[in-house]
N, C-alpha and C positions, 0 to 999 in steps of 0.2 A: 521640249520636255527637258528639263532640269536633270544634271548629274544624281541629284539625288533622289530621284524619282526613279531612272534609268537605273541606279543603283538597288533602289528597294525591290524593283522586276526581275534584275539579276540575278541578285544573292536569293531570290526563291527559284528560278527557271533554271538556273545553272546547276545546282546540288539535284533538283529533279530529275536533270537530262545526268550527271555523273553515277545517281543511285541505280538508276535503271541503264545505264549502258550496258553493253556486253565486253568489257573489261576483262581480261587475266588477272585478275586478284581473286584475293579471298574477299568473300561478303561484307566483313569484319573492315578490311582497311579499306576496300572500294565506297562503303559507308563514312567510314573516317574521313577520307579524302572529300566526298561531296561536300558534306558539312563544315567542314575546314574552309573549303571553297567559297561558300556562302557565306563564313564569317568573314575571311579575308577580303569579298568582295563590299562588305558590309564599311568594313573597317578606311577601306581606299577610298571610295566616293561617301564615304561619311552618313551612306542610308538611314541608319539609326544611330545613339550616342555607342562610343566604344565600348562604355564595359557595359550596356545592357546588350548588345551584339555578343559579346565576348561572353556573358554569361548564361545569353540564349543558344548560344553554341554549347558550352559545357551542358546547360540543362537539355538540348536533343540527343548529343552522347549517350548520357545516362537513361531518357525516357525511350530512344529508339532503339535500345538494350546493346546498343556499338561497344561498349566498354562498362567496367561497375564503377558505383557512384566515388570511387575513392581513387578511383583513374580519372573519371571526367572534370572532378574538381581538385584534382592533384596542388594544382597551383596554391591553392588557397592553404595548404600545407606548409608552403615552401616559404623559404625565410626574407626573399627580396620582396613581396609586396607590405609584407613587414616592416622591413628597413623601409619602406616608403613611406610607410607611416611613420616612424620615427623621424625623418627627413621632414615630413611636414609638420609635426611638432618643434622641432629645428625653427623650421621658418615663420610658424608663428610665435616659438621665443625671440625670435630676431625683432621681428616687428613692433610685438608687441612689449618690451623693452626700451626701445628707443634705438639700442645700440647697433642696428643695420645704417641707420643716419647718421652716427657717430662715427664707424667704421668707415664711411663711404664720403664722409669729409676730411676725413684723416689722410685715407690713401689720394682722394681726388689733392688735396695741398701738398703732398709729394711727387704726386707725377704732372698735375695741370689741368687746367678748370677748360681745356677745349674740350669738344665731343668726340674729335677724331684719336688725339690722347687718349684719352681716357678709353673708350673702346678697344686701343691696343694695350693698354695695361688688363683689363678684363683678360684676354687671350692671353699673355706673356702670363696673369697670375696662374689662370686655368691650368697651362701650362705645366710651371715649377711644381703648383701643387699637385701635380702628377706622381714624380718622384716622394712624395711624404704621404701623401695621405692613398692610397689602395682601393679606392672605391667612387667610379664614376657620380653614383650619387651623393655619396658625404661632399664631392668637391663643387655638384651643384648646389649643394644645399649651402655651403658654406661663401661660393661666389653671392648666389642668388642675397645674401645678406648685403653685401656690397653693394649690388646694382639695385636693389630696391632701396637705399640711400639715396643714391647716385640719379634714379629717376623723381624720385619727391624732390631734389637739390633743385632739377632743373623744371618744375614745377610741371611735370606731364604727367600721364598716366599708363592704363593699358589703352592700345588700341594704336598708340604714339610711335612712330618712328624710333626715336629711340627707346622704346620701351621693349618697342618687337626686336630689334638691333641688338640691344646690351643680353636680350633674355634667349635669343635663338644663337647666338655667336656662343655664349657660353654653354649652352647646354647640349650646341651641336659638338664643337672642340672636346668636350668632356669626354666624349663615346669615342672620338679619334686619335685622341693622346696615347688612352691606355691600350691599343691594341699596337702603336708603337713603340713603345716601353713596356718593357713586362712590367705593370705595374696591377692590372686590373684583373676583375674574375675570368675575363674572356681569355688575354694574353697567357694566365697563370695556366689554364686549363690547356691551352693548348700547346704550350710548352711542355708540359707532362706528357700527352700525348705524341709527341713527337717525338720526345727521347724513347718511351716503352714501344710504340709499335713501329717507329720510323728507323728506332735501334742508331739513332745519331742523337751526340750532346749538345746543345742547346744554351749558348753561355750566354748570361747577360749583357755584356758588352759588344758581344757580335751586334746582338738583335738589335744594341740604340744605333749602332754605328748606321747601319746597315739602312734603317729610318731614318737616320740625322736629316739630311737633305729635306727628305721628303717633310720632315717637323718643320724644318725654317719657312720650307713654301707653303704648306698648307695655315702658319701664321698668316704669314703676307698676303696669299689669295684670300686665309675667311676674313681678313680685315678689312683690303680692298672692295670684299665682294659685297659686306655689308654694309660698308659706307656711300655702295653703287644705289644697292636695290633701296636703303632705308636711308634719305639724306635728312638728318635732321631737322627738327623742327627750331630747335635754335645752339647756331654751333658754336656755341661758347657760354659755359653756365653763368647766368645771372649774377650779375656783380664779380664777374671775375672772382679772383684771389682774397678780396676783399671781404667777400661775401663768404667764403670759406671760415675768416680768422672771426667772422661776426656771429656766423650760424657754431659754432662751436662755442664760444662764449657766451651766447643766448642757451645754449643748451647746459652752462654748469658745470657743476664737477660731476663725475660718473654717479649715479643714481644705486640704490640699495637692488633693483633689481636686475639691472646692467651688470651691475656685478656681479651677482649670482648666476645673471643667463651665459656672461662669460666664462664665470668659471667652468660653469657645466659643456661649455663649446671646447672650451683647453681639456679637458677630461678627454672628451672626446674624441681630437685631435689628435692627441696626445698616444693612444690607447691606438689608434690608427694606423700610427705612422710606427707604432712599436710592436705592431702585430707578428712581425717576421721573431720575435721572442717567444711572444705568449699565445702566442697565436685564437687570440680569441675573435670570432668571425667580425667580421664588421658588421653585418644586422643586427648582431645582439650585443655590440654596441651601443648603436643608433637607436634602437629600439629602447633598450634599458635608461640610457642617459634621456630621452624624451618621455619617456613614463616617468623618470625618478621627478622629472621639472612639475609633475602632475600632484606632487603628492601635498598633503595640506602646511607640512611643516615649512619644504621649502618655496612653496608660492609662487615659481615663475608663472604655471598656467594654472588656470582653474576649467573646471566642467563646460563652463559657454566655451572657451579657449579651442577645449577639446571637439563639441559639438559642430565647429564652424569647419575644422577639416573636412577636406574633401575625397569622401570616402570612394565615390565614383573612379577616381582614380584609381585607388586602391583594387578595388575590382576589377579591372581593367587589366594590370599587369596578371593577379592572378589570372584570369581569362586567359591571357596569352600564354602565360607558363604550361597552362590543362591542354588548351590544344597540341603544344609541340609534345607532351607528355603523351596524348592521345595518338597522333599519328606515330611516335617511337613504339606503346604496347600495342598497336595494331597491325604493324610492319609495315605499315605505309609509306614510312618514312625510306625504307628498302626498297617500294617502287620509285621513288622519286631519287635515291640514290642511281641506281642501275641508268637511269634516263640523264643523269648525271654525266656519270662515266662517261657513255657514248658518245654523248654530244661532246666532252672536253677531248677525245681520243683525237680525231685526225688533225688539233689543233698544236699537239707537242711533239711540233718537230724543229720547232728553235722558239728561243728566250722571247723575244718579240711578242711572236702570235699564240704561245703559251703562257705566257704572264697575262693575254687582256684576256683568253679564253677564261682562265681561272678566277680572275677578277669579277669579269659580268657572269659567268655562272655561279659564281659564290653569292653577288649580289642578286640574283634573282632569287636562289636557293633558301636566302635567308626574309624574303617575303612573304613566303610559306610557313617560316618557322620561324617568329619573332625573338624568338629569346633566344643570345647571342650562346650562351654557353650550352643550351641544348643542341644549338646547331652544328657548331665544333664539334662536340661530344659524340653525335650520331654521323658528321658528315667526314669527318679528319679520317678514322681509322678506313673505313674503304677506300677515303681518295690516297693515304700512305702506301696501302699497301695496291693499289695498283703503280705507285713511283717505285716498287721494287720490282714489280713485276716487268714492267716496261724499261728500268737500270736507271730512271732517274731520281735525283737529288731528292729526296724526302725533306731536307732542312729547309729546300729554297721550295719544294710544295708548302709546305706547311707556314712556312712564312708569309706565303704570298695570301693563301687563302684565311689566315687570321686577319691580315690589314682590310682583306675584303668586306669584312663581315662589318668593318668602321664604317662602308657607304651605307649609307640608310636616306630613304624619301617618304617613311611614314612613322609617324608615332609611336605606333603599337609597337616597333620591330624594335626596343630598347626600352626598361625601365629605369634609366638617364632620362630619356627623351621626355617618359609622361611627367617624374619630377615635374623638370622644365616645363613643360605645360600647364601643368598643375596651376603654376601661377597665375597662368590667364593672362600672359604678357603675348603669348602669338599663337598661331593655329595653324590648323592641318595644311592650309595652304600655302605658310610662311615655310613649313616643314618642307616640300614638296620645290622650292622654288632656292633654299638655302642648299637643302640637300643635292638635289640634280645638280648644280653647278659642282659644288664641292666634292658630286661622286665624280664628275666627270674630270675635273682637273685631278682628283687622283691616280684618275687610270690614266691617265694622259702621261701624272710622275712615272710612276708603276714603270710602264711599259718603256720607258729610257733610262730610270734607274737601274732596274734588276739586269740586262744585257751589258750596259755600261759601265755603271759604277761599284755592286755587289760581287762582281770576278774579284777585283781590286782587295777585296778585302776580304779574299777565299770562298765567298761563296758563288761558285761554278754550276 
């Protein structure tokens, strides 16, 4: 019997046996909770497509009267599957432009026409652009122009070793940067929450240092690791260097609508990296600059342009949004906190066996609850204030359990990741194979940094 067969018995028999259990909850979230169950089993062994999973979930909420219709579809409210969409008008101005293979023969002639190079310039850009641009997804949508140069150059496609390589390295990095740098929604939120209920200050320069390490190795192991699992199909782009200065001279001078889709990309950029002024969100952003590309006067895209995204996506993150909203107004989410606690209790009695306790319970924690910022939001304040209650360090909980929320082995659990997917460069099981290695050398960092090197620079 196939995983996904085995999967589609599950996600019905499991929510079955959870609705009728004889549970200590209320009706309300013992319901929540099945249903949640059933999607999330849906979503691992891939039973059905994510967001019709994800939107058969929302619509049992609402019909099995667990929540009203404006809780079950909350997500669809909310601004990040939005900014998805905007991210995906992004990537078919890129494409359709020309200037994703303009950009991606430019930066390939300054760093090197091998695959291995090239690969660590992807990570090192993902990287820097961490610090300027504030949002996991603008920096995938903005790589992903690059590497879809960068795969046409080397005449592959999807399905390609390097295609799944360049498209899973950058979109996995993306989600793990910004929870090392305060740079991202996740990072942002839960710094706030640390200072108000942890009642400790929160300085940006702790939090890089504190990660530094950990940044340099997790460069070195996702490059290594990708270059292990995915060896290219040919490790050195066609015609060398040569073929660089010819594919750009065959291509002309910038094109009338290259330079419109740039301007609209530097807008964009632009407005991103200057948010800490004007503070205008970054989906409505993305959003706005990839509608305005729609309009008739300036022509980047037209109605086919529009029609060819992929709304499934779309769907999808909302989906994921509804349910962690659902389990938070059902209080469900306060059963799985409590089961939380306990289990992490008799694990903090030194650095060591408290940092991997907090690690793989953060990381289970947020398999339940896909969206990174719901999760902090409803899981930080109980796990703070039992660090006061117990006399330990709130700065180094709350640190440790943000970096956590970076391991992910499935899709759904980040709207970075669907981006990324979106493009149809890899899949659920490239996900599942990148990520497991890359959680586990984290916690592996984790548990010798935080003991070792974090005293060192005050945080005890």
């Amino acid at each position: 019997m196939s995983v996904v067969l085995w999967g589609r018995a599950l996600c019905v028999l499991v929510p079955l046996a959870i609705w009728f259990a004889p549970l200590q909850l209320e009706p309300r979230a013992k319901h929540a909770l099945a249903i949640t169950l059933g999607v999330v089993i849906a979503w691992i062994t891939q039973a059905f497509d994510h967001a019709l999973a994800g939107l058969m979930g929302c619509y049992l909420y609402w019909a099995l009267g667990v929540v009203k219709f404006e809780v079950a579809f909350y997500g669809f409210s909310n601004s990040t599957p939005w900014f998805l969409f905007g991210a995906l008008l992004f990537g078919a101005m890129a494409t359709k432009s020309g200037i994703a293979r303009r950009l991606a023969y430019l930066v390939m002639r300054s760093v090197g026409h091998s695959y291995t190079r090239l690969l660590l310039g992807l990570i090192l850009s993902d990287f820097i652009l961490t610090f300027l641009v504030p949002s996991g997804i603008a920096r995938v949508v903005l790589m992903a122009a690059v590497a879809l140069g960068l795969i046409e150059a080397f005449g592959v496609g999807p399905g390609s070793n390097i295609g799944r390589g360049m498209f899973i390295i950058l979109t996995y990095t993306a989600t793990v940067f910004d929870k090392m740098i305060i740079a991202g929604a996740a990072s942002i939120t839960a710094r706030g929450i640390i200072e108000r209920i942890g009642q400790v200050p929160v300085l940006w320069s702790q939090w890089f240092l504190a990660y530094l390490p950990c940044n340099l190795l997790t460069i070195l192991i996702a490059w290594l690791l990708v270059l292990k699992l995915y060896p290219p199909e040919k490790p050195d782009l066609p015609g060398g260097a040569g073929h660089l200065d010819e594919e750009l001279r065959l291509m002309g001078p910038w094109t009338t609508l290259e330079k419109k889709t740039a301007a609209l990309m530097l807008i964009a950029v632009t407005l991103w990296m200057t948010d800490l002024w004007h503070h205008i969100p970054a989906p409505l952003i993305g959003l706005g600059i990839g509608l305005f590309a729609t309009l008739p006067k300036v022509g980047v895209l037209d109605v086919n342009d529009v029609k060819r995204v992929n709304y499934l996506a779309i769907f999808f993150v909302a989906a994921a949004l509804s349910t962690g909203e659902v389990l938070r107004n059902t209080k469900a989410l306060d059963f799985l906190t409590s089961i939380m606690v306990a289990w992490i209790q008799p694990f903090m009695t030194n650095l060591f066996t408290g940092s991997l306790a907090l690690y793989v319970t953060a990381f289970v924690y947020h398999i339940f609850l896909g969206d990174e910022v719901g999760m902090l939001a409803t899981s930080l304040p109980p796990l703070l204030n039992f660090a006061h209650a117990h006399a330990l360090n709130p700065l180094v909980i709350g640190m440790i359990w943000t970096f956590a929320v970076g391991g992910k082995i499935f899709i759904y659990q980040s709207a970075v990741l669907v981006v990324g997917y979106s493009y149809g460069y890899f899949d659920a099981r490239d996900m599942l194979r990148v990520g497991a290695w890359l959680t586990l050398a984290q916690a592996i960092i984790l548990v010798i940094m935080v003991p070792l090197y974090w005293p060192l620079i005050g945080l005890a």
